[in-house]
N, C-alpha and C positions, 0 to 999 in steps of 0.2 A: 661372475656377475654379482653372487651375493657380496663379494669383497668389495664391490665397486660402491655398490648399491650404501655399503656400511659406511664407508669414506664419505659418502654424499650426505648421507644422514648424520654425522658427525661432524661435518662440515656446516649443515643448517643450526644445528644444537648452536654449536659454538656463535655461528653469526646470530642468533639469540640471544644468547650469554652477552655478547657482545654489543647489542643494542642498549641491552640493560647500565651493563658497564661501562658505557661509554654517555649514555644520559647522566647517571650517576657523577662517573667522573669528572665530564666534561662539569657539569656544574659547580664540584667542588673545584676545580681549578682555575674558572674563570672567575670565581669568587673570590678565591685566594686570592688571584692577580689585580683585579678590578676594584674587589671593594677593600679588603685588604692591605691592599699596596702590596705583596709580597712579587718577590721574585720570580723569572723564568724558570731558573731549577726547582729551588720552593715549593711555585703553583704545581709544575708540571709530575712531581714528585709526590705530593699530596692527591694528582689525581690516580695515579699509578700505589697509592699506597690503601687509598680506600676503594678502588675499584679491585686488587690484586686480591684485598681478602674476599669479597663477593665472589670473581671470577676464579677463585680456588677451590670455593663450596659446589658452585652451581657445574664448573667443567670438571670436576673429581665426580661427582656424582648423576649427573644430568646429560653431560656431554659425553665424556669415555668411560662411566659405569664402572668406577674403581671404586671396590669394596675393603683395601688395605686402609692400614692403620699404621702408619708405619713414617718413622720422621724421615727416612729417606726420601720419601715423595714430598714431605713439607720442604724439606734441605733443597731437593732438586728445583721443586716448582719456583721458591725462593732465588736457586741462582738463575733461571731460565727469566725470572719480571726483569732481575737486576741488571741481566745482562742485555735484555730485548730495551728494557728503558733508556741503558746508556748508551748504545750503539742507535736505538732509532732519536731519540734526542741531540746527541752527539752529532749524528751528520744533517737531523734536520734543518737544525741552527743557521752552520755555515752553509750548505744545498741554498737553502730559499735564501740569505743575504747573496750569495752571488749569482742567483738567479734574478733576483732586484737590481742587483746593479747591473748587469747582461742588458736586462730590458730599459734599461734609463728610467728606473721607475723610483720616484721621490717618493719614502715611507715613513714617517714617525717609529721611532725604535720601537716606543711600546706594540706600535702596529705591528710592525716586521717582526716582531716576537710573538704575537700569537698566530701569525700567520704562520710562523717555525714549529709553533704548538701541533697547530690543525695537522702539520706533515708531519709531525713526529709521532702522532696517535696510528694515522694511516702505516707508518712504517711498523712501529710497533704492533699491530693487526696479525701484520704476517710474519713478522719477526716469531712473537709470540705462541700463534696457533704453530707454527713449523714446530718449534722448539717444547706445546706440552704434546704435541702428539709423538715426536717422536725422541724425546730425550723423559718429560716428566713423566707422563700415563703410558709409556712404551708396553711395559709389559702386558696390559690389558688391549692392546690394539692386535 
């Protein structure tokens, strides 16, 4: 029960962390894109790169109480963003165009691109959380 009880409380930290980082993010990326003019990859990229260092300090510390120092967990945590970014980005893209055309739904690109945003954050969520509990902060769980 206590092992349960730790997962659930861990699981709140992070949905924490993740409010945080996702107001943060969300706003440098729609910045990027809106006022900007920058890109899909660009914005979406910028938001995962200022949110990736906040959400390193606060779940290293906050969320799974890892007291190392050690570049393996900066190395690991680093390939766990890059790979959760390009894989939930990656299929959010094409998912939501052919879910727009399934429904005969008429989109301005720029639309249908942050609406590929919104699902690629969501995918990245749980991409993410899977991958620092049990690849980055593993050893402390």
């Amino acid at each position: 029960m206590g092992k349960i009880f730790a997962n659930v409380r861990q699981l709140f930290k992070f949905g924490l962390v993740g409010i945080l980082n996702t107001v943060v993010g969300t706003m440098v990326m729609f910045f990027a894109f809106n006022v900007l003019n920058m890109g899909y990859w660009f914005s979406s990229a910028m938001n995962y790169i200022v949110g990736s260092i906040l959400s390193y300090f606060l779940n290293k510390y906050f969320t799974f109480g890892s007291e190392k120092r050690s570049k393996r967990e900066v190395i690991r945590f680093l390939v766990n963003i890059a790979l959760c970014y390009l894989l939930a980005y990656g299929l959010a893209q094409p998912i939501v165009k052919k879910l727009i055309v399934a429904m005969d739904i008429s989109l301005k690109e720029r639309i249908l691109e942050q609406v590929a945003m919104i699902f690629g954050m969501c995918f990245f969520v749980v991409l993410n959380f899977l991958g620092q509990k049990l690849f980055v902060f593993k050893d402390k769980i």
